[in-house]
Structures are given as structure tokens and as C-alpha cells.
LOVEX-15360 format. One record per residue (C-alpha): x negated, y negated, z negated. Coordinates in steps of 0.001 Angstrom, whole numbers, padded with zeros to 6 digits, always signed. Last residue first. Layout:
// residues N
XYZ...
//
This chain:
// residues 209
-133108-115385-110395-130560-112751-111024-130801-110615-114085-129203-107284-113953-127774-105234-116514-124161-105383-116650-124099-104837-112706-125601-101282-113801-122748-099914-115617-123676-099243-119140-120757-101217-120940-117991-099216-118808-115063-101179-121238-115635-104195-118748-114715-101846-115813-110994-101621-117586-110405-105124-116035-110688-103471-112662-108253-100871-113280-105384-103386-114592-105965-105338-111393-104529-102017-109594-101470-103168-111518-101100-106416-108404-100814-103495-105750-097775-101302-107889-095700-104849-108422-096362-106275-104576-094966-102176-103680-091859-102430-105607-091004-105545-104347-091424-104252-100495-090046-100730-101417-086883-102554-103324-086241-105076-100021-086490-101964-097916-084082-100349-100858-081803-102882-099929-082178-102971-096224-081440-099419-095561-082034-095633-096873-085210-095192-094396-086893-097807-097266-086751-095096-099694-088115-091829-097329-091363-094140-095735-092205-095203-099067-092425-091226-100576-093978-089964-097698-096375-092754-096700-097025-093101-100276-098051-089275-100718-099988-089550-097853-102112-092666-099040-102820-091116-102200-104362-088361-100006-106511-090799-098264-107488-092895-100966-108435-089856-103058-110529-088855-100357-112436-091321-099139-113346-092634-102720-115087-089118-103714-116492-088841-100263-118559-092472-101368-119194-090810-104084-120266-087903-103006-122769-089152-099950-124141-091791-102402-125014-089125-105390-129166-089417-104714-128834-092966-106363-125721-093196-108211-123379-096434-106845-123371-099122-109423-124652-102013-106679-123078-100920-103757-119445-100145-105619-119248-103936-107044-120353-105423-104101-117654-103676-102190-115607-104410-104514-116688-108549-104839-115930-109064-100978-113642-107062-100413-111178-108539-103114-111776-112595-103624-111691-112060-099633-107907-109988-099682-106612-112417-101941-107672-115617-099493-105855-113841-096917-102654-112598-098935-102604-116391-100032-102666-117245-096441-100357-114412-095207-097830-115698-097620-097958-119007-096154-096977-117817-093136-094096-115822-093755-092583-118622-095273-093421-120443-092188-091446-117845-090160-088786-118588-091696-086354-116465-093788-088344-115029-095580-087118-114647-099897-087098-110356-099506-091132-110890-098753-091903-112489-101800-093035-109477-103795-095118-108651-100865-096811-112477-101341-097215-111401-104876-099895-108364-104250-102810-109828-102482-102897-112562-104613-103104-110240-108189-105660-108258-106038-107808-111139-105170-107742-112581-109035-108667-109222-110632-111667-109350-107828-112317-112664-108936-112630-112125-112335-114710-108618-112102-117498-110389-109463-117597-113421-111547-118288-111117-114296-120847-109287-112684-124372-110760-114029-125994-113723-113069-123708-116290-110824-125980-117381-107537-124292-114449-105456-121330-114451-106663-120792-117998-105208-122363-117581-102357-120404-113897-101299-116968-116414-102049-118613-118598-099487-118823-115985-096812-115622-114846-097108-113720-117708-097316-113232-118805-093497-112951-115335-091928-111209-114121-094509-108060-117149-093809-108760-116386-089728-107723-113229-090556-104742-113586-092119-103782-116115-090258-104185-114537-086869-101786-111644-088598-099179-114524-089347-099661-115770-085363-098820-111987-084342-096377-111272-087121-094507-114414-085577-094956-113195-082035-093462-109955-083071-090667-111636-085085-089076-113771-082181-085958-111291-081686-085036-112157-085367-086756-113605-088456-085956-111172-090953-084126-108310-089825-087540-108327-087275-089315-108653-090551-088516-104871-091537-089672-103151-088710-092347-105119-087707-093996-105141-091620-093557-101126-091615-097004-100201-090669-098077-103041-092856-096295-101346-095834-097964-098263-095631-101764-099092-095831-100702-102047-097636-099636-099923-100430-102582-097639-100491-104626-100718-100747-104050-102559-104249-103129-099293-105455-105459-096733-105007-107846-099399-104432-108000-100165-107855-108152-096322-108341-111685-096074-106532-112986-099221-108703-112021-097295-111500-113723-094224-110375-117036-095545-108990-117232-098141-112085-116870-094884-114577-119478-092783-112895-118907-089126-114553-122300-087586-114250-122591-086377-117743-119143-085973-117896-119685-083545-114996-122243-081472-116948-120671-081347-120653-117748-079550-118961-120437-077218-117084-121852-076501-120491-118321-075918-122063
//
């Protein structure tokens, strides 16, 4: 009972819930992208590499240009609820464009789903990270962080497995994995919201001047 009463007592609610919003708004990707050749080549023909090539570029070049201003803005705003909206708002964007992926069939529509995946992926890193920094436990950084390591890497073998078997079965369960997997990323929003109910987390309590 004592040692029960012991790791409650250091039970870091933000730590964990921000570690299972990653769970799924990452472990999916993780998997998925690995797969993206594979299955867009069915898509958009012998021509898909340099497509994925110029959709990764957007991607990219989509963080690169919001990142920094999305850090401004949270920044400036007291307290974390900025920080908890937008990172709901990142994860819901991250995960529709993979429910959208059965509807390519041009590259543009490829595309513009790597721009809203883009500016989903900068409302998301940008506010977690913060997020985790700022309510991490002082003397307990070296666990925690561990902690987070570790679940997402064995949560990421058990999708790899599990992913990897249903979309081996052909296109239709490919289209079902992709679907499936847009659906289990945009829950991990669910998680986030939950940090709300954690009313002694440290991000609660700071005034920003």
C-alpha cells in the first residue's frame, strides 16, 4: 500500500497524457510513412516517387514557415490554453489528410494534404514540446523523458506489426489501414483535452509578462 501511495504521489498527469497523445497522433505516422511509396505508387503511377518527393518538400517547407510564428503567438498568450487548443487543433489536421488518402488521384490532391498535414504537425510540436518542458519534474527529467521513449517505441512495434499484417492483405484493407489510422491519430486529441482535468499542472500557474 505504501509503495502504491508512492508512485501516485509522483504520477505526472501532463507527462502521461501528453505521452499517449503521441501514442497516437505519432505512432501512426511512424508506420504509415514507411508505407506512403508503396501505397501511392497504385495511386499516382510510375511518377509517384518524385511526387512524394515534391509532397515531402511541402511538408517541410509548410513547418518551416509556421513554426516560428505559432512559438510567437504562444508565447505572448498567458497561461496554456493556447498551447492545449492548438495542439488539439494540430493533431485533428495531422490526422484527416490520412483519412483522405483513398480520394488521390492527383498528385495535387496529394499536395494539399501535405500542407494541412504541415501546418498540423507545427500547431503540434511546437505547443507539446512546450507543453512537456515546462511540466516536466525537476530531478525526474531523465525518467520521464525514458518514460515517453519507451512507450512510444513499443507502441510503435505493435503498430508496425499489426498495420504492416492488414494492409499486406491488398488495396482494400490498405485503403482501411490508411482511414483507420487518420481516425486513431485525430483521438490522440482526446488525450490532450483531458490535460485540462490535471488542474495542478504547472502551465496552469504561470503568469507571463
Amino acid at each position: 500500500m505504501l509503495q502504491l501511495q508512492k508512485y501516485t504521489k509522483n504520477f505526472n498527469k501532463v507527462v502521461v497524457l501528453l505521452t499517449i497523445s503521441d501514442v497516437f497522433a505519432w505512432g501512426p505516422y511512424f508506420v504509415i510513412s514507411t508505407l506512403a511509396g508503396i501505397y501511392l505508387s497504385g495511386k499516382l503511377g510510375a511518377n509517384a516517387i518524385e511526387f512524394i518527393g515534391v509532397g515531402t518538400a511541402i511538408y517541410y517547407f509548410t513547418r518551416a514557415l509556421t513554426q516560428i510564428p505559432i512559438g510567437y503567438i504562444t508565447d505572448k498568450i498567458k497561461r496554456d490554453k493556447d498551447e492545449i487548443y492548438f495542439l488539439i487543433g494540430g493533431i485533428i489536421l495531422m490526422g484527416i489528410p490520412y483519412m483522405l488518402y483513398p480520394l488521390i488521384s492527383q498528385p495535387w490532391h496529394y499536395y494539399v494534404l501535405q500542407l494541412i498535414f504541415g501546418i498540423g504537425a507545427s500547431l503540434n510540436l511546437s505547443t507539446w514540446r512546450k507543453l512537456f518542458a515546462m511540466n516536466i519534474d525537476y530531478g525526474r527529467e531523465g525518467k520521464q523523458y525514458g518514460f515517453y521513449e519507451t512507450i512510444i517505441s513499443l507502441s510503435t512495434v505493435i503498430l508496425s506489426a499489426v498495420i504492416g499484417i492488414i494492409a499486406n492483405l491488398g488495396d482494400r484493407y490498405f485503403d482501411l489501414v490508411m482511414i483507420s489510422s487518420g481516425i486513431l491519430m485525430i483521438t490522440g486529441s482526446i488525450w490532450i483535452a483531458l490535460i485540462f482535468t490535471a488542474k495542478k499542472r504547472k502551465t496552469n500557474h504561470i503568469t507571463r509578462t
